[in-house]
N, C-alpha and C positions, 0 to 999 in steps of 0.2 A: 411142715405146713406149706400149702404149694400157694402161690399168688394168681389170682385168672385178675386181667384187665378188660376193658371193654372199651369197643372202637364203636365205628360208626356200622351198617350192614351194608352200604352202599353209600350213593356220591350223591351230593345235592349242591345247587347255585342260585344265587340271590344275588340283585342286585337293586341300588338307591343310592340316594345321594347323603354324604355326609355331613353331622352335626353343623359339626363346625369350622370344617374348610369350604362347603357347598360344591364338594366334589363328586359325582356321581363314579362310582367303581361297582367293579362286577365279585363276587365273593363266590368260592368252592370249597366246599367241603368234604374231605375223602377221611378213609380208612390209614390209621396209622398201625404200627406194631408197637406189640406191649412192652410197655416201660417206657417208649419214647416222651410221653405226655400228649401236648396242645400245644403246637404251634404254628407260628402263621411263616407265609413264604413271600418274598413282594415278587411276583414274579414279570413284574414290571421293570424290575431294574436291573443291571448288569450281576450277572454271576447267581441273582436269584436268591438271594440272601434269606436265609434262616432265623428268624426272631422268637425266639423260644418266650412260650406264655406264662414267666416262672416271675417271682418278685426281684430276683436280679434284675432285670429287666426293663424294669421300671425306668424312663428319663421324664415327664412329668404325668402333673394332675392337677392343670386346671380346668376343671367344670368335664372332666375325662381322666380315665388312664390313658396314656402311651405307656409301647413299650417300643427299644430301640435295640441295636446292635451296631459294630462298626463292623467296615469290611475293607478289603482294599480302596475299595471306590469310596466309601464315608461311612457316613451315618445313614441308614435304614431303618426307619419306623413306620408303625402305624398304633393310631389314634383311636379313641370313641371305643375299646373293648370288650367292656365290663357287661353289655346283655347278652353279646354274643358265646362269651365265656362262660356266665350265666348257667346260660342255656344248656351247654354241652354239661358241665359240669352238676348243674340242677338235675340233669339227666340220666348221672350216671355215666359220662361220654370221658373216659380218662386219658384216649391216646385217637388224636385227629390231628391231620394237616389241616390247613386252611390255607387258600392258595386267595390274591388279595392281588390285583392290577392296580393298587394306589394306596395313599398314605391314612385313609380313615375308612374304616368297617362303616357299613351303612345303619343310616336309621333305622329305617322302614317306617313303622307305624310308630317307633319312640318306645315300645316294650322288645320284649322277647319273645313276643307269641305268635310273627311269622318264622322263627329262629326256630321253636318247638312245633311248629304246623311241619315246615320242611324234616326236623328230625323223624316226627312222629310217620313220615312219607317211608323214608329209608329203614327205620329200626334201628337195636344195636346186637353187638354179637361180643361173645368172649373173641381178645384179641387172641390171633394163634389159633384159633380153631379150623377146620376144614373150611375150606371155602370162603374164608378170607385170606389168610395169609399163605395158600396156598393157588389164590386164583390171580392171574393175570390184572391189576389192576386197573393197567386201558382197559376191562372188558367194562368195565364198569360205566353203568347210563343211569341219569337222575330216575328214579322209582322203579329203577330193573330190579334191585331187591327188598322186598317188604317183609316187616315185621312190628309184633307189637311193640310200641317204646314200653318198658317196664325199670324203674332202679333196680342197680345188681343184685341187691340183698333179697330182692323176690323172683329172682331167675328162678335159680336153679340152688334149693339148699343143699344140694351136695357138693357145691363148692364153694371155696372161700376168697373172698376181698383181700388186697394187700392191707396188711396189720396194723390197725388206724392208731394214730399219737394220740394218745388221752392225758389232757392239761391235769397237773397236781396240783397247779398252784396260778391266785390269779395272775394276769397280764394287761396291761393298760398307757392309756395314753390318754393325752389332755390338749384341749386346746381351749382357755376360761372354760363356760360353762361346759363347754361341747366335749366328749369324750365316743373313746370306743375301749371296752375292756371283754377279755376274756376269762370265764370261770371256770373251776372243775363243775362239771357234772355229768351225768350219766348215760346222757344220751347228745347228740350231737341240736346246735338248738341255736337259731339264732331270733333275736327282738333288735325293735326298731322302735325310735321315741323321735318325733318331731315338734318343734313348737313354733308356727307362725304367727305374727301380728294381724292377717287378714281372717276375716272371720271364716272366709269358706273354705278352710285349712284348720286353722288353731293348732291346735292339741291333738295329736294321734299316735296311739302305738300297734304297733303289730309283731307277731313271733308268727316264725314258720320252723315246723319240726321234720328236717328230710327222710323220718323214718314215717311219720304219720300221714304226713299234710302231702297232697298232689304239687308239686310246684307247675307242671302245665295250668292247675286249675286256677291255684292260689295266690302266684306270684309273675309268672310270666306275662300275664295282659296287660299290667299296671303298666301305664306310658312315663315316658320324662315328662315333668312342668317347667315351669318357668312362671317370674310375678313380671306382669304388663310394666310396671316402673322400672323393669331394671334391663329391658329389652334393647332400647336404642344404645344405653351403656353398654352394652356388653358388645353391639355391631360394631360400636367406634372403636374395641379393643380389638378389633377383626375378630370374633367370635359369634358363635350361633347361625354363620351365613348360610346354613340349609335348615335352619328353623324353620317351620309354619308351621299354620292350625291345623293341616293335615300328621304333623307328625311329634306335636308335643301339645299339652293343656297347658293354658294361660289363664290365671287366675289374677284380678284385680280387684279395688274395693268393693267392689259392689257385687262380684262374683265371680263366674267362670264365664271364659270368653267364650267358650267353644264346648259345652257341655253335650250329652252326658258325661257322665266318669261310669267306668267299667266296677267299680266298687265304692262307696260311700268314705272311703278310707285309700283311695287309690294314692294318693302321693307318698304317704308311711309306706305302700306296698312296695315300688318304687323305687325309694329308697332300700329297702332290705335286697333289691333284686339287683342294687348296684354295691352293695355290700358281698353278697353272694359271688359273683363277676369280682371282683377283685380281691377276694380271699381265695376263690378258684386259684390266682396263682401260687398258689404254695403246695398246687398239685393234690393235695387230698385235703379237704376238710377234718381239723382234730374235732375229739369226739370232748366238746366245751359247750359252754352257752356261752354266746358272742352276744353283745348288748351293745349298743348303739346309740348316743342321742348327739343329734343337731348337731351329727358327724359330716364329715366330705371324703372326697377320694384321699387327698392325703394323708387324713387319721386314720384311712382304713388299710393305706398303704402301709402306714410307720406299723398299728399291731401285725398284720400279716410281717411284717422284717421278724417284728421280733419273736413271734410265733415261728417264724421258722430258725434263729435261733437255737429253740429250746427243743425243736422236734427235728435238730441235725438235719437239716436238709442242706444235700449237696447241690447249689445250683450252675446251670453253665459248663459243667461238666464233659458229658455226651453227645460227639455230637452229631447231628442228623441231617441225614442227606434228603432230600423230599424227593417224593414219587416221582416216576416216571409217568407221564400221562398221556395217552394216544391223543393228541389235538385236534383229530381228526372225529375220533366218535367223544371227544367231551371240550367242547367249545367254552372259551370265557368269554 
């Protein structure tokens, strides 16, 4: 049985300022080759250091993932990953560079749905096919190649996906009430359970099914929140310094600060879309129901460990040299 992967069909860049260092950075997206995965490059620092988007990788998760590496020169990270990973990975996107001039992936709007505007520009392709891995990749210009975004399992049925880990047995983690656990079942499927004290929250759950459900439609618009009491606390911890109403909902007792909401249920949506983004790193989603309540980055982090685990993944392995890129026709 042969493996096809799926890259990007061409190069796209975005740039904004970050969550929570208030760092504005420029972000590129290219074409990688199959097998390599998702990972980003600081191509801001000496030697250009490689940070593979794998659960090894992990060095914290508060109120984000980071992912780090050491090099000669030190430690090399970057911060805030989990939409942008999302994204690529919601999409079907298995093997991409990400090329990154600083230490936090940007906002934008607070969802993934400038991350899935820019994919849906470019397209994806089996990686290895003509005209990817056989083309020059300086030739490459943001929306010189278009294509429809579609998941791989609706290309093309004549060929097949790498061979997905299907859970036999459950998987879990606790933190009091709050857990994240994964189940056998039949089809790949993740749910989301939130429970707030404010009332313009409370109670919400959502599942999204990546065989059924659109993630551009379903999941990717839902922005980051935040509750109005707990905002000055988190600046004095130095965090949230590129917060605003332009790029997250703020929600206090009496309501939302900054309303509409893109879904009646947008913060559960949200959340699954930062659960999604950092189960991405374990490189292929197992084919489980992933269940989720009044979790964080951390508990999503601990089952994704232990999910890979049990589906033998080698990480840190492989390792990868990033593109070459003519400077000249693709500007950061």
């Amino acid at each position: 049985m042969s493996s096809v992967y799926y890259t990007l069909a061409g190069m796209f860049e975005r740039s904004g300022v970050g969550l929570h260092s208030g760092i504005s950075t420029n972000v590129r997206v290219l074409p990688a080759a199959a097998g390599v995965g998702r990972y980003f490059v600081r191509v801001d620092l000496p030697g250009k250091p490689v940070i593979p988007a794998n659960i090894d990788a992990v060095s914290a998760t508060t109120l984000s993932t980071e992912l780090s590496t050491l090099t000669q020169y030190g430690k090399a990270s970057v911060r805030t990953v989990e939409h942008l990973l999302a994204a690529l990975a919601g999409s079907g996107v298995d093997n991409a560079q990400i090329e990154i001039d600083g230490p936090e992936v940007p906002l934008l709007d607070g969802s993934a749905k400038v991350w899935l505007e820019a994919l849906q520009e470019v397209g994806l392709v089996a990686a290895g096919v003509q005209g990817i891995e056989d083309k020059a990749h300086d030739s490459f210009t943001p929306g010189q190649v278009r294509a429809t975004l579609t998941p791989p399992h609706l290309l093309t049925p004549s060929v097949t996906t790498p061979i997905p880990f299907v859970l036999n047995e459950p998987v879990s983690v606790y933190h009091g009430d709050a857990f994240v656990t994964a189940l056998p079942a039949p089809k790949t499927r993740f749910t989301y359970g939130i429970d707030f004290a404010l009332p313009a929250i409370g109670k919400q759950w959502y599942s999204w099914t990546p065989e059924k459900d659109n993630f551009a439609d379903a999941i990717a618009p839902a922005r980051t929140f935040g509750l109005a009491d707990q905002i000055d606390q988190l600046r004095d911890r130095g965090l949230i310094k590129g917060g605003s109403l332009e790029n997250a909902l703020v929600c206090g007792q009496h309501g939302w600060v900054n309303p509409p909401l893109r879904f009646s249920n947008e913060p559960v949506r949200h959340k699954l879309l930062d659960l999604v983004g950092d189960l991405s790193l374990l490189g292929r989603f197992p084919v489980a129901h992933i269940l989720a309540y009044k979790a964080s980055h951390h508990l999503h982090v601990q089952l994704a460990k232990k999910l890979a685990e049990r589906m033998g993944c080698k990480l840190n392995t492989k390792k990868v040299e990033p593109l070459k890129i003519n400077k000249l026709t693709c500007n950061l």
